[in-house]
N, C-alpha and C positions, 0 to 999 in steps of 0.2 A: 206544295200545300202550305197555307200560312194559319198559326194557334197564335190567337192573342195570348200572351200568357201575364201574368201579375203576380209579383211577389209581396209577401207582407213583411215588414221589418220589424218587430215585437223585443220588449223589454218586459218580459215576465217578471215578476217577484212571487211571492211564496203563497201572496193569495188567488188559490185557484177559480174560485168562484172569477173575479175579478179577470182574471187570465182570459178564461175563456168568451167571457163576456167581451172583452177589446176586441179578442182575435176575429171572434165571430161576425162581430161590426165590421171590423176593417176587412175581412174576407168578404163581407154583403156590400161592402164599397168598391172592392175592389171586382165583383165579379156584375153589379150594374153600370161599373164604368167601360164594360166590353171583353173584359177576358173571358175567353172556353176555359181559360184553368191558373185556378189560383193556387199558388203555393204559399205555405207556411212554415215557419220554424222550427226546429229539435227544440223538447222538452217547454213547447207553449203554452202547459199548462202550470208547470211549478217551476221555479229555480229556487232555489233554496236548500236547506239542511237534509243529508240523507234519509231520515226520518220522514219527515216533510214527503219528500218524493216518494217514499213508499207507499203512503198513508193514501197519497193520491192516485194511488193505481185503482183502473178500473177495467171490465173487460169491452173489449171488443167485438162486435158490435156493444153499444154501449154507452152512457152520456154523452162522451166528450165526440166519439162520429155521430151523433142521435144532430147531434147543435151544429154541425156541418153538414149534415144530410138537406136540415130543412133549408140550408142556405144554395145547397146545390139545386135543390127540386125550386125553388121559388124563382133562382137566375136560369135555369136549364144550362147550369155548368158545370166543370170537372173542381171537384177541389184535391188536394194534397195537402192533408192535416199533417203537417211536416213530423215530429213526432212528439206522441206521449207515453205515460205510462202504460201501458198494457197488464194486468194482472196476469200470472201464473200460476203453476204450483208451486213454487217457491213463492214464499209471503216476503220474504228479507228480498227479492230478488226478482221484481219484474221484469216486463219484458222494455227497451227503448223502439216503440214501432212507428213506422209512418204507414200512413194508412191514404190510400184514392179511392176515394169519394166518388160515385158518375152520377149525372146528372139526375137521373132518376131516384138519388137517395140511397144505392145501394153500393156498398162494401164490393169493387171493382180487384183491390189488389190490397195487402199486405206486407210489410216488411221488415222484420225484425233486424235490430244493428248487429252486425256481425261483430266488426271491432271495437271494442271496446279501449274505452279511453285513461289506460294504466301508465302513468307518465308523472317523473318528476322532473321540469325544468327549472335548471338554477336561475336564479331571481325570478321565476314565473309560477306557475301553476304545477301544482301538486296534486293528482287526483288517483283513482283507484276506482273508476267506473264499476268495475265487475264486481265488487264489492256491493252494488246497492240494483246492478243491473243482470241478468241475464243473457246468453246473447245468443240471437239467431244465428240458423246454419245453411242461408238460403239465399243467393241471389235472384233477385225477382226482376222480371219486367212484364211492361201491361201496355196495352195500346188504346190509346186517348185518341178519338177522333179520328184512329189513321195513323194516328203516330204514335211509334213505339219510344216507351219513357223507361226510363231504368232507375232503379229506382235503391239511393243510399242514405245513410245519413253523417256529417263529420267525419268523426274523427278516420271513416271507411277513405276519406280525401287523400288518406296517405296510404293507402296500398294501389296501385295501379292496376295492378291483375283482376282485379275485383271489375273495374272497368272496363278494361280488355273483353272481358268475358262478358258484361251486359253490352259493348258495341258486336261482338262475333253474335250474338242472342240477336241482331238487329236494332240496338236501341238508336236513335237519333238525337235523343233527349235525355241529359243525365241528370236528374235532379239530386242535390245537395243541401237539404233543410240542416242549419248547424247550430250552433251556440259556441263559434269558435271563441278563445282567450283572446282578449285582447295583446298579450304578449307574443304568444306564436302569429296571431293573428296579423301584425303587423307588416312580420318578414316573411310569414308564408302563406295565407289565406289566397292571395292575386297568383302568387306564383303556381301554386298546387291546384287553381281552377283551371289556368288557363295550359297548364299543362294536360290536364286531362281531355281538355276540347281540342285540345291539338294532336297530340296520339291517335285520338278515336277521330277525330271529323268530325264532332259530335256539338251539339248545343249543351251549355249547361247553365242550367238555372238553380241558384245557390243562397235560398233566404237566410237572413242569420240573427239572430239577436243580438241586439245593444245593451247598453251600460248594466246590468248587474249585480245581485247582492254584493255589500261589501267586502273589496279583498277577491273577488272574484267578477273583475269587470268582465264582459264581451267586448268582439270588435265591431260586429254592424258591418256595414259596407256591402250589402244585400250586392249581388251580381248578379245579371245577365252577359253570357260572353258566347260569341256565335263559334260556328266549327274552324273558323283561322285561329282562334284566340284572341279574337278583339272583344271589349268592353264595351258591347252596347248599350248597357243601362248600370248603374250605379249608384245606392241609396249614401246618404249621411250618414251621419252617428244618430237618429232618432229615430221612432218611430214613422212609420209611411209607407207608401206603398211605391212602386217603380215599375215602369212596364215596357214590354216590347211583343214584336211579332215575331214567332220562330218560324222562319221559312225551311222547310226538308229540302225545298230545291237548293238551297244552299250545302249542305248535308252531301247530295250528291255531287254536286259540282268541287267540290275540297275534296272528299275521296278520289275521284277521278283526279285530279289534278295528282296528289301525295297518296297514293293506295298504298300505307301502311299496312290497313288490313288484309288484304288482298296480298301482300310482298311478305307475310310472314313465313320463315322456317320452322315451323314447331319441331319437327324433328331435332332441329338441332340444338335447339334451349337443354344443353346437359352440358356437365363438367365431368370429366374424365371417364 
């Protein structure tokens, strides 16, 4: 089976209104230029000051999927509002969720960020995610046309298991909406995607955002990489959109070849 898919590559700042307004455009761009499913980036509606980000929490259903609904029902496509605030019951402490959109305007899948992004690296990024975010306790997956999508966001890029467990779930599609640092982003954004399409046999499509409030740049470099781990699409440092086909036949023909999943000992993943 083949999904046109499009990624959107967005440079958020702190005005949300403005936010949503580009994303929504470049998602209504990208999904009359032929994609079944557009993807968009973590936290597309604010970057900016902890404060800021809270302010902007709203719930789901809810404005920010209201303004990608209409864009789903007017193309007859999938979107994946990569992620935003989500309101909870904690006011200091939303939810980071990405939400799928199906063509008909309706709220398909939800998924709250499990890991959260508590890390200080020397010369880099200093953050304390949990702090201003909440975090889900759920791996999800949804099927898009046929195709089963699994569904994370960042900084989740560096647990494996997480993945493991949406390719065993059947995912063939991993989506990856991020806002990775440009600092880690350098030496491990390619490595940590293409690693996970290779373990699983899996496609993954990984939007991210570019440049940055100041002091806290993104890396960009939006990816599509098929289930060998090759790069078949690849954005700049800007804004824009990039696209490919994810074929499943592919999917199958890698696992047959490498049946990782299929050769696992679960039994035996213990020490002593």
């Amino acid at each position: 089976m083949r999904l046109p898919v499009a990624i959107v590559q967005l440079d958020a700042t702190a005005d949300v209104d403005a936010n949503v307004e580009r994303a929504t455009a470049l998602a209504d761009e990208a999904a009359r230029g032929g994609a079944r499913l557009v993807v968009l980036p973590e936290y597309l509606q604010y970057r900016g000051g902890d404060d800021g980000f809270r302010a902007s929490a709203r719930p789901i259903p809810g404005p920010y999927t209201d303004a990608f609904a209409d864009i789903a029902r007017r193309n007859d496509a999938w979107i994946l509002a990569g992620s935003v605030a989500e309101a909870s019951d904690d006011e200091a402490r939303p939810y980071n969720t990405s939400t799928l959109i199906a063509p008909d305007g309706s709220i398909a899948a939800r998924y709250r960020k499990i890991h959260l992004f508590d890390v200080a690296v020397d010369d880099g990024p200093v953050d304390t995610e949990s702090a201003r975010v909440s975090p889900g306790d759920e791996p999800v997956c949804a099927d898009v046309d046929g195709v089963r999508l699994g569904m994370t966001v960042c900084y989740d890029l560096r647990f494996p298991e997480l993945y493991r467990t949406l390719a065993l779930a059947g995912a063939e599609v991993l989506a990856v909406p991020s806002n990775f640092t440009e600092r880690t982003g350098r030496d491990h954004w390619e490595v940590l995607l293409r690693a996970r399409a290779i373990e699983n046999g899996a496609w993954v499509v990984a939007p991210g955002q570019a440049g940055g409030p100041p002091g806290q740049p993104a890396f960009g470099r939006s990816m599509i990489i098929d289930p060998w781990g090759t790069v078949v699409a690849q954005a700049s440092d800007g804004v824009g959109i990039i696209r490919a086909d994810v074929e499943t036949d592919r999917v199958a023909a890698v696992r047959r070849q490498i049946p990782s999943l299929t050769n696992r000992r679960p039994s035996t993943y213990r020490l002593g």
